[in-house]
C-alpha positions, -999 to +999 in steps of 0.1 A: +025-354-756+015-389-742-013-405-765-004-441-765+010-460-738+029-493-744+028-518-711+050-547-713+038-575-688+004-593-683+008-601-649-009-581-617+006-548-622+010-547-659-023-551-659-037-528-638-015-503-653-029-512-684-066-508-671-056-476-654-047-460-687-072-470-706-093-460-680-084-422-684-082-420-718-048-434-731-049-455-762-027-487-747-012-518-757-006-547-731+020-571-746+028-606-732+044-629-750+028-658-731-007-660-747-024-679-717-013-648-697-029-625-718-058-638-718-065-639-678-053-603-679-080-594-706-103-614-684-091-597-651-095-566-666-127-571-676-140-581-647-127-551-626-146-528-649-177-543-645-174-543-612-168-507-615-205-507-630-219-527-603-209-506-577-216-473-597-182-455-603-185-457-635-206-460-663-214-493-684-203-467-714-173-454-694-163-494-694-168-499-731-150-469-741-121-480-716-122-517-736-122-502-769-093-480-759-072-515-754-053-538-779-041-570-762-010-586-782+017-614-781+033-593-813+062-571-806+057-556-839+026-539-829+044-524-801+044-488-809+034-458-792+048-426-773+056-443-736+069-481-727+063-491-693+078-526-687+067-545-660+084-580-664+112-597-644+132-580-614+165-589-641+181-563-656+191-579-685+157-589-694+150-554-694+176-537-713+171-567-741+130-557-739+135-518-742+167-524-771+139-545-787+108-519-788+141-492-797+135-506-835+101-506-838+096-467-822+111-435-832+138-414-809+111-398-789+097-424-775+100-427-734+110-458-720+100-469-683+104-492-661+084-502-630+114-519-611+111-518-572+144-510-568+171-517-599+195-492-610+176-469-638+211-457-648+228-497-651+188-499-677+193-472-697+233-476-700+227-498-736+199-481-748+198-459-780+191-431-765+197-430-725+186-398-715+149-407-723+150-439-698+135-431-663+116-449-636+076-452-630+072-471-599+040-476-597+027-499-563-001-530-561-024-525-567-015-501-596-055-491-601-060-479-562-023-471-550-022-435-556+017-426-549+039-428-587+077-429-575+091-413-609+128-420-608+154-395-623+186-412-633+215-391-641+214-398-682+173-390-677+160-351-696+143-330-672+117-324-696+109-359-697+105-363-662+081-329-663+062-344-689+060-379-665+047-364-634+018-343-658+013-383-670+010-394-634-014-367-626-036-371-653-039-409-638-051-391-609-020-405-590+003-388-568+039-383-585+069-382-564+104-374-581+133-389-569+172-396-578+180-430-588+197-451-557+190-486-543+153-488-532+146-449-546+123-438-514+097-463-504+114-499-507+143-483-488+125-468-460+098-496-460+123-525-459+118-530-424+085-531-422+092-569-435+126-573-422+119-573-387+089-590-384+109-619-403+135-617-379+109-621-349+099-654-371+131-669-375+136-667-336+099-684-331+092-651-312+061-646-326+036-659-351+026-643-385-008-637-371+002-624-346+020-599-357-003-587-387-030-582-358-009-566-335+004-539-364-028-537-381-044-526-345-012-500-342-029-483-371-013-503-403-035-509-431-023-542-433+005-563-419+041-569-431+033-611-442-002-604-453+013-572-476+043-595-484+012-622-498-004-593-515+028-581-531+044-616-539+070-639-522+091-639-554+087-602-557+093-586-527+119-614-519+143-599-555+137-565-539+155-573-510+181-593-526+185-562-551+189-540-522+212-564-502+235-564-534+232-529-538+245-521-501+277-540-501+256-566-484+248-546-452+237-568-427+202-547-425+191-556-459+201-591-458+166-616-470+154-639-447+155-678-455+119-680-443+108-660-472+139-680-496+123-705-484+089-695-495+099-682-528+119-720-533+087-739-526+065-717-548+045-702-521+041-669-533+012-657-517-023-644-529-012-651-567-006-689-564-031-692-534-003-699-505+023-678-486+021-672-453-014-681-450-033-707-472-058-687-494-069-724-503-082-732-474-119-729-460-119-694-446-095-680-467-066-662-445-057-690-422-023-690-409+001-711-435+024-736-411+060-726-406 
């Protein structure tokens, strides 16, 4: 049984999976090591439950109770609970090193996670005591509203482990969706595209990123591919790419564009740093970025 969930990662979707436990009533630990960074997610979080109250889906009590539920800490030591969900850097290494850590301050039942996009579960779990309880729990920005879990099944990974993760998922009030471990798992792979294309259109001046967003929003998307890409990240949805380009044998349909290299290069990263493809700086937040 799942009582206490670890989440390793401060930034935007380690905390909102953080808030979203606590929210339904998992005791949970947020650990950064960066202190600044835990402090603006506490903040964040914070602020998007009383919003919560404000608009009258939930309770003030509801929020208090979710607060008291949460223990923010730079200490690994304190790191100790019945499922990790890491939710740092797209670098495998960093995430075998995190999970071997947490291995010696947590007993052999406890479930290790990550959120990757789209990094081999099996390549994770291949140094860690205890493979078979390493899985995926893709989880997608933002992590409070998204409802679909992609709950990835590696070869080393116990079936009953995955069974217990999509009842974990549900109780989230997500939408689980099991699925092997490959490059990409389901959505990344199929999605891809969605940004791909529309970057190739920009590289040949065919069109501009306005342009574009408008013309797919008013086919019926919820939001365009440079606008999502801003949302997302630059630097995150750039290392997907490159991950699945790798991953491919460098098929010439995954390969990242050097606009959004470029963008990543220049620290234009969208939404989070306040430019991308459009400058969130600017009066009338949303105007188109220059190429």
């Amino acid at each position: 049984m799942i009582r206490t969930v670890i989440i390793c990662g401060a930034g935007t979707m380690g905390s909102g999976i953080a808030e979203l436990c606590a929210r339904h009533g998992f005791h949970t630990i947020l650990y950064e090591l960066d202190p600044e960074r835990l402090s603006s997610a506490a903040t964040r979080i914070h602020q998007n439950l009383d919003a919560l109250v404000s608009k009258g889906k939930i309770s003030a009590n509801e929020a208090a109770a979710s607060i008291a539920r949460m223990v923010f800490t730079a200490d690994i030591r304190a790191c100790k609970g019945d499922l990790v969900i890491e939710a740092i850097i797209e670098k495998p290494e960093a995430k075998r090193s995190l999970f071997n850590q947490l291995a010696a301050y947590n007993g052999t039942e406890t479930i290790f996670a990550s959120n990757t996009s789209s990094l081999s579960i099996s390549r994770i779990a291949e140094s860690v005591p205890g493979p078979e309880r390493v899985c995926g729990l893709h989880f997608f920005n933002p992590a409070q509203v998204m409802k679909l879990v992609e709950v990835v099944r590696a070869p080393q990974t116990r079936a009953d482990i995955i069974s217990l993760l999509v009842e974990f998922c549900r109780q989230l009030g997500k939408e689980p969706v099991v699925c092997n471990d490959s490059p990409g798992f389901i959505v990344n792979r199929v999605a891809r595209h969605y940004y791909l294309e529309p970057l190739r259109l920009a590289e040949k001046g065919l069109c501009t990123y306005a342009q574009m967003d408008a013309l797919l929003e008013a086919a019926g998307f919820r939001m365009g591919p440079f606008r999502l890409m801003d949302l997302i990240g630059n630097d995150v949805n750039y290392a997907v790419t490159e991950s699945l380009y790798e991953a491919s044998g460098q098929s010439i349909r995954f390969r990242p564009s050097p606009i959004q290299r470029d963008k990543v290069n220049q620290g234009e990263l969208g939404r989070k740093t306040g430019k991308g493809y459009y400058d969130y700086k600017a009066e009338g937040s949303g105007s188109e970025a220059k190429k």
